[in-house]
C-alpha positions in Angstrom: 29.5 -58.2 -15.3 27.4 -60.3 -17.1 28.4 -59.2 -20.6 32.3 -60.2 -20.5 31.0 -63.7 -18.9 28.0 -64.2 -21.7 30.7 -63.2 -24.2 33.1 -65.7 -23.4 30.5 -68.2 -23.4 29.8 -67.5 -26.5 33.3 -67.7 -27.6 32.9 -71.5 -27.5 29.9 -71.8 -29.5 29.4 -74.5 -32.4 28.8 -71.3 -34.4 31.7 -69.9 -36.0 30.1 -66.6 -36.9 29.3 -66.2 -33.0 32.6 -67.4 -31.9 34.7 -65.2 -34.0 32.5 -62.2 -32.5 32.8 -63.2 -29.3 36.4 -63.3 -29.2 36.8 -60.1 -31.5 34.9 -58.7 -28.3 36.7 -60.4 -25.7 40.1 -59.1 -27.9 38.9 -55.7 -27.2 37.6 -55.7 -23.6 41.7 -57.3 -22.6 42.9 -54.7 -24.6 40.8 -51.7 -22.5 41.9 -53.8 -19.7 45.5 -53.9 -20.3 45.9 -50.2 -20.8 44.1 -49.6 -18.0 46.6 -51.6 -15.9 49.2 -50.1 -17.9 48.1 -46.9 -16.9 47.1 -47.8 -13.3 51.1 -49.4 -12.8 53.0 -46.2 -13.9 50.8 -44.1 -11.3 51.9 -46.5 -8.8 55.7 -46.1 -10.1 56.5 -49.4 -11.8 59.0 -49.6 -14.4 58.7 -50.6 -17.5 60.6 -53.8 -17.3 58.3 -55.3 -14.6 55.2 -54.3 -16.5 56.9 -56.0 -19.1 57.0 -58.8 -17.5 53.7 -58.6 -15.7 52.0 -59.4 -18.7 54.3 -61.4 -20.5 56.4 -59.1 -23.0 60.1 -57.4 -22.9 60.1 -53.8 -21.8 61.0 -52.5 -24.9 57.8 -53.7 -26.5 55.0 -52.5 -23.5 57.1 -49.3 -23.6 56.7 -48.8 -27.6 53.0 -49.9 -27.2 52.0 -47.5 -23.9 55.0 -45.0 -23.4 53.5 -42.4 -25.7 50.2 -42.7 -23.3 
């Protein structure tokens, strides 16, 4: 648990080397995430359309990005 929270602490540093990294990291980690979700929602028998707007897109774009999982 500490690495996401040490990571996004560091996405504020006065560096920019070491903020770009950080967030480059933090980009990745929400992306596991999301599929994760993604994945965890279909099990449970969502459709598309309100994972869709779960995370803030239309259906037609979290089904182009996930529906070939």
């Amino acid at each position: 648990m500490t690495e996401p929270v040490e990571t996004a602490a560091a996405a504020t540093s006065q560096d920019p080397r070491v903020g770009l990294e950080a967030v480059a990291a933090l980009r990745r980690l929400t992306d596991r995430l999301e599929a994760l979700q993604v994945d965890n929602a279909r099990r449970e028998g969502w459709s598309w359309e309100e994972i869709g707007r779960a995370i803030g897109v239309s259906k037609q774009a979290v089904h182009k990005k996930y529906g070939r999982r």
